[in-house]
Residue frames as a rotation matrix with the C-alpha (Angstrom) as fourth column:
UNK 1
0.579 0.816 0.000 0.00
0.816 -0.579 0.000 0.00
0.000 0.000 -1.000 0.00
UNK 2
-0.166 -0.800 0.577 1.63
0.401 -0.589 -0.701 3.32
0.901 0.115 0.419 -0.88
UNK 3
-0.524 0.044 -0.851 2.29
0.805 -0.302 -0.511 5.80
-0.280 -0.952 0.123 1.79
UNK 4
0.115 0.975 0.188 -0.74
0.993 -0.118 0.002 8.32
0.024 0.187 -0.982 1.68
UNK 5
0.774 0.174 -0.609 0.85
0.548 -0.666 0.506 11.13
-0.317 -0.725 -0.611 2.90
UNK 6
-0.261 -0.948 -0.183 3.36
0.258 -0.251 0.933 11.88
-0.930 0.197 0.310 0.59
UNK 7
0.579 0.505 -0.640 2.00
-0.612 -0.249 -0.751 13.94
-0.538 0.826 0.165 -2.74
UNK 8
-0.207 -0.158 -0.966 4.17
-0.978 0.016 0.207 11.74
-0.017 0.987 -0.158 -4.96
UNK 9
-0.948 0.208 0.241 2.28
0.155 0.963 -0.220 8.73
-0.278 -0.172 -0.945 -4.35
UNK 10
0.210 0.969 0.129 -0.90
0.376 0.042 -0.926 10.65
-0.902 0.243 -0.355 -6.11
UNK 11
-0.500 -0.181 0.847 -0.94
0.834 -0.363 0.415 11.05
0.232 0.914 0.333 -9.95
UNK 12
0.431 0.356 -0.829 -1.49
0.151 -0.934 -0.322 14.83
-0.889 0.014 -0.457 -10.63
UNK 13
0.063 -0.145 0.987 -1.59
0.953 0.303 -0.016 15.49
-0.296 0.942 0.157 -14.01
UNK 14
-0.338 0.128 -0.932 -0.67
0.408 -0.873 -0.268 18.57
-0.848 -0.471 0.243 -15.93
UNK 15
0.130 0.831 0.541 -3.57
0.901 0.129 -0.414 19.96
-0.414 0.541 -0.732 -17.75
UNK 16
0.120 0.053 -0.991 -2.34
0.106 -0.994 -0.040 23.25
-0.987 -0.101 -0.125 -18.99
UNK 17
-0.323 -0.323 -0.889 -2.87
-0.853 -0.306 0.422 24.03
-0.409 0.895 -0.177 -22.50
UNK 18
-0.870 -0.466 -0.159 -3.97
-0.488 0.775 0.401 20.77
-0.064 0.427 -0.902 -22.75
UNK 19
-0.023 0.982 -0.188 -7.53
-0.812 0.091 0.576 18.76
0.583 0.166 0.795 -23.36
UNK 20
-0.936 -0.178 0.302 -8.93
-0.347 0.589 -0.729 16.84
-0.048 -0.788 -0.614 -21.23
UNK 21
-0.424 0.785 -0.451 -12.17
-0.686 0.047 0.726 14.09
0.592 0.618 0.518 -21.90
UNK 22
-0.867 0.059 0.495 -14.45
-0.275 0.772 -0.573 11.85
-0.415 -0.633 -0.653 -19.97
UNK 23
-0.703 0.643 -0.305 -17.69
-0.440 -0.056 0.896 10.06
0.559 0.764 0.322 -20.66
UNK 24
-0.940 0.297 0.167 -20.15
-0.015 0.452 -0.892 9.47
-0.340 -0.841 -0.421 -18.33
UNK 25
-0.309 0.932 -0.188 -23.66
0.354 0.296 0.887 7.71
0.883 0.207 -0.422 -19.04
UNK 26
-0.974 -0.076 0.213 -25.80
-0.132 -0.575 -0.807 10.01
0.184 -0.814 0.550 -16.66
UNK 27
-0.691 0.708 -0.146 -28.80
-0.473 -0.290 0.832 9.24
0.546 0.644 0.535 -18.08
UNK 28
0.232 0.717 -0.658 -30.53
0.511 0.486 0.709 7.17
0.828 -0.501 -0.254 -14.86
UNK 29
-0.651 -0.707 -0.275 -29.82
0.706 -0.432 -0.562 9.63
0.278 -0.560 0.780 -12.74
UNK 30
0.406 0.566 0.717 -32.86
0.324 -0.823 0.466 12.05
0.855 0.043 -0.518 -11.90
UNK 31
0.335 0.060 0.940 -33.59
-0.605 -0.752 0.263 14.55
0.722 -0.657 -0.216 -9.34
UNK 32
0.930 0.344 0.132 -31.84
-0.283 0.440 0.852 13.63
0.235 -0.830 0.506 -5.95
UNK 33
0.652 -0.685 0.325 -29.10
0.718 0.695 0.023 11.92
-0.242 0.219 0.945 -7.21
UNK 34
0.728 -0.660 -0.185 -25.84
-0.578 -0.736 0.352 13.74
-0.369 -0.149 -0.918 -7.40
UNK 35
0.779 -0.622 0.074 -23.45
0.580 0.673 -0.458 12.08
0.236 0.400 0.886 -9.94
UNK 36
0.887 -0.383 -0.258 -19.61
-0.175 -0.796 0.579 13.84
-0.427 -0.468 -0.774 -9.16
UNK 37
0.916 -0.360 0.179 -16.31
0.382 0.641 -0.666 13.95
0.125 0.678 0.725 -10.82
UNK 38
0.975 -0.113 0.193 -13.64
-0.168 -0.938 0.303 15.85
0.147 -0.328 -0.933 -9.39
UNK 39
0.352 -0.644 -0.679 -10.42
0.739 0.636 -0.221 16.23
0.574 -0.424 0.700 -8.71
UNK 40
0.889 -0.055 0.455 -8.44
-0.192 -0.947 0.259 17.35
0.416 -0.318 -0.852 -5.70
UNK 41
0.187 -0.931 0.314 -5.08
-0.686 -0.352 -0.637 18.55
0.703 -0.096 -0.704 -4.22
UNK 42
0.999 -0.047 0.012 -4.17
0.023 0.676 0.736 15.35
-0.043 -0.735 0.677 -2.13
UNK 43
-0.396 0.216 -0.892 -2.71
0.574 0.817 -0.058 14.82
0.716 -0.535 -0.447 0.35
UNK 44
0.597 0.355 0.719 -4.00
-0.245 -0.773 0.585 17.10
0.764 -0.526 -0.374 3.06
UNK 45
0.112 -0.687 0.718 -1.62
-0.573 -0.635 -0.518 17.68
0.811 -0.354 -0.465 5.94
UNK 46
-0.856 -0.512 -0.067 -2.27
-0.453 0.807 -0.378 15.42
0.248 -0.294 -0.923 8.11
UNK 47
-0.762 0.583 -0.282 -4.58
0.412 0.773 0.484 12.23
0.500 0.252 -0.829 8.81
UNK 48
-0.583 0.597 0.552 -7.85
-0.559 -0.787 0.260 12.69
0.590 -0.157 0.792 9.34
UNK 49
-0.197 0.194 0.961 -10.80
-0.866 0.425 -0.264 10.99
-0.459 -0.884 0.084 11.57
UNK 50
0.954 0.273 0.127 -10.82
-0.225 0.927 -0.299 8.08
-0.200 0.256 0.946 8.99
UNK 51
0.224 -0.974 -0.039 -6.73
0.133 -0.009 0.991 8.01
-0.966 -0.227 0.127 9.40
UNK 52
0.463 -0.174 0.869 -6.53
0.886 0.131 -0.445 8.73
-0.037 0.976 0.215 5.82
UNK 53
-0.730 -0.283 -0.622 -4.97
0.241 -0.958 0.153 12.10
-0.640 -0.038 0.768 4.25
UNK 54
0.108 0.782 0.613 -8.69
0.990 -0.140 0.004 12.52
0.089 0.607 -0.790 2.05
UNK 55
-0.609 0.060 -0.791 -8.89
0.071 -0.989 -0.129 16.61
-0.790 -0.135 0.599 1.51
UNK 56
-0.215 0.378 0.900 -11.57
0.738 -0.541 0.404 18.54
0.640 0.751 -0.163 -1.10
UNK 57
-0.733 -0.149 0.663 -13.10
0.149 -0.987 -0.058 22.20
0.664 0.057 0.746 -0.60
UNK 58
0.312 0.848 0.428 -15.70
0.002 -0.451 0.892 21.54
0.950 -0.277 -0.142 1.49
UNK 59
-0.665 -0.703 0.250 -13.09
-0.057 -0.286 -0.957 21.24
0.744 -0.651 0.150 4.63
UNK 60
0.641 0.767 -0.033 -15.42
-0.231 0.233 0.944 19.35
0.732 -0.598 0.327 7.14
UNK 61
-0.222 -0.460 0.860 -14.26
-0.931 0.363 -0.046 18.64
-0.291 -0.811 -0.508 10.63
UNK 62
-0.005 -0.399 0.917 -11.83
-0.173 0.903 0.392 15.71
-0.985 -0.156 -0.074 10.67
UNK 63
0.746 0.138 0.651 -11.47
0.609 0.251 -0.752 16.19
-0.267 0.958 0.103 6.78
UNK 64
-0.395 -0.913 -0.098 -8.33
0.717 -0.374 0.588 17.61
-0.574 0.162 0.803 5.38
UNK 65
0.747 0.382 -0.545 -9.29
0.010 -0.825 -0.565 21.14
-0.665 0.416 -0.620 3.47
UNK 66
-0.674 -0.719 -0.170 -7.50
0.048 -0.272 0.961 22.12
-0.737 0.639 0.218 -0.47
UNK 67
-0.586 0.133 -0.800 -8.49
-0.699 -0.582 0.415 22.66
-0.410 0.802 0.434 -3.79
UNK 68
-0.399 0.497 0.771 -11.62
0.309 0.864 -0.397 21.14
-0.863 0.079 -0.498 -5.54
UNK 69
-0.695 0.233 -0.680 -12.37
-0.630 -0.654 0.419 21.30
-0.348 0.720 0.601 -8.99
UNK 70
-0.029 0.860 0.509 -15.73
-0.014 0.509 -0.861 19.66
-0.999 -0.032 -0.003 -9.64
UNK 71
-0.939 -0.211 -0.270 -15.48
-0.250 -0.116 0.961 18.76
-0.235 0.970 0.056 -13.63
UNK 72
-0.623 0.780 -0.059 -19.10
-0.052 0.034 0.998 17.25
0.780 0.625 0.020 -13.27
UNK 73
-0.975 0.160 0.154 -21.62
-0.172 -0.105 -0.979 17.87
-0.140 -0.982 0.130 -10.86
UNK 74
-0.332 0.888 -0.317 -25.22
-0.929 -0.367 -0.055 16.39
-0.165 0.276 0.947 -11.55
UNK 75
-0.133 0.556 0.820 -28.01
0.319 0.808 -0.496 14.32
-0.938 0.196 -0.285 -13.01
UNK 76
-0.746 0.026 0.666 -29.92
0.666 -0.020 0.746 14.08
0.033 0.999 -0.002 -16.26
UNK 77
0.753 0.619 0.223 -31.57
0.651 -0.749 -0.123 17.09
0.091 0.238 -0.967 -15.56
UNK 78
0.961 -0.268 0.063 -28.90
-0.275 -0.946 0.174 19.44
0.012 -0.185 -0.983 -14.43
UNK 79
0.434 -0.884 0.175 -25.26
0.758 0.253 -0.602 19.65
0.487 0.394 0.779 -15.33
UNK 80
0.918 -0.342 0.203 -22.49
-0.351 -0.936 0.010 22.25
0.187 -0.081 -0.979 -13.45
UNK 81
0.410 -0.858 0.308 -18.94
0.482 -0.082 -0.872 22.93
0.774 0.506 0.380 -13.14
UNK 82
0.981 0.102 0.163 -17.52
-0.043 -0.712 0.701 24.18
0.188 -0.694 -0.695 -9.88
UNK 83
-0.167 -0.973 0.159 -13.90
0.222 -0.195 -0.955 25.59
0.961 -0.125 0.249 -8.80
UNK 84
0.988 0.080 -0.133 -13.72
0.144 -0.142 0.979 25.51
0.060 -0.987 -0.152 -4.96
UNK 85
0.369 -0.919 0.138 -10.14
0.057 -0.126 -0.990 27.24
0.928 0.373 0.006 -4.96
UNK 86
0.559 0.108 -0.822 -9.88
0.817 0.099 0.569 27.89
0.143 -0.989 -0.032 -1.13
UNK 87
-0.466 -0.661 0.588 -7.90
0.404 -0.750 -0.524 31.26
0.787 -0.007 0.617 -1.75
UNK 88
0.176 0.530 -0.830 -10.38
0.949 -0.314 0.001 32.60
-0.260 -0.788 -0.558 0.98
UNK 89
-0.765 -0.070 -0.640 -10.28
0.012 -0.995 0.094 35.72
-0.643 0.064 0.763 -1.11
UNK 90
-0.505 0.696 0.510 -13.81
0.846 0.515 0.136 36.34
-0.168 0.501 -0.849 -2.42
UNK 91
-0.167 0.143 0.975 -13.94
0.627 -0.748 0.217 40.11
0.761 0.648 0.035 -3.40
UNK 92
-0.842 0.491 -0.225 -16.06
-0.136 -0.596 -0.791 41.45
-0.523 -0.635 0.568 -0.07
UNK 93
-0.543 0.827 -0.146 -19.05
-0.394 -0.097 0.914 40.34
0.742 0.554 0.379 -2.44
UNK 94
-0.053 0.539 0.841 -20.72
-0.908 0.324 -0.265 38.56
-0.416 -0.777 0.472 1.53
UNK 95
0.650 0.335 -0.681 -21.27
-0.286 0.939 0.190 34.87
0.704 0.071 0.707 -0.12
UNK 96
-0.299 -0.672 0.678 -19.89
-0.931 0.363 -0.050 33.19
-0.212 -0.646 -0.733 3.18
UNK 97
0.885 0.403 0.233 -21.71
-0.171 0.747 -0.642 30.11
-0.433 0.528 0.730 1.04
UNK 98
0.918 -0.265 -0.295 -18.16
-0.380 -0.382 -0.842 30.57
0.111 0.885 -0.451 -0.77
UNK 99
-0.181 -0.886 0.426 -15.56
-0.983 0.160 -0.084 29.75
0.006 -0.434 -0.901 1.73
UNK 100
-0.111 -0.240 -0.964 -14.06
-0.453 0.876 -0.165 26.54
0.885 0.418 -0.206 2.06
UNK 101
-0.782 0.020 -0.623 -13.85
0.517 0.580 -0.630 25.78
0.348 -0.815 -0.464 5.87
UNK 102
-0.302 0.753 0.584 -17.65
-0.463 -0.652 0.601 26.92
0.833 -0.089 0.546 6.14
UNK 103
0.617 0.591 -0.521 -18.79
0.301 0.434 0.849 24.35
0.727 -0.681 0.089 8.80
């Protein structure tokens, strides 16, 4: 088993300049259902409450907290795209909905 906690034991591809494709059969999916594709900055600092180093943007207690880019988010009704950068800089525009370590 590799050693979690060390970023070069996760593949991190670089995508600059560069295409990227996936195909995903959403199509039994309705309302309710949350299909997700994403990737994020692993490893988070240090183990969390499932001893793992798991991090994305939504930065629950006992979850590591980094960057989440959501490439698909949905069902066969609704389709979105989300960047959860954690820069905690978010203009002064009030969306505390925005931040990463909201809980």
């Amino acid at each position: 088993t590799p050693d979690y906690s060390k970023a070069e034991n996760f593949y991190k591809p670089l995508l600059v300049g560069k295409t990227f494709s996936v195909d995903m059969d959403v199509s039994q999916a309705g309302c309710g259902c949350n299909i997700n594709f994403y990737m994020v900055d692993m490893p988070a600092a240090s183990k969390g409450k499932d001893n793992d180093y798991y991090c994305d943007g939504q930065c629950f207690d006992g979850l590591g907290c980094c960057a989440e880019w959501d490439m698909n988010e949905g069902n066969s009704k609704v389709q979105q795209i989300t960047n959860h950068a954690c820069t905690h800089n978010y203009g002064g525009i009030g969306h505390s909905d925005w931040q990463c370590h909201k809980w």
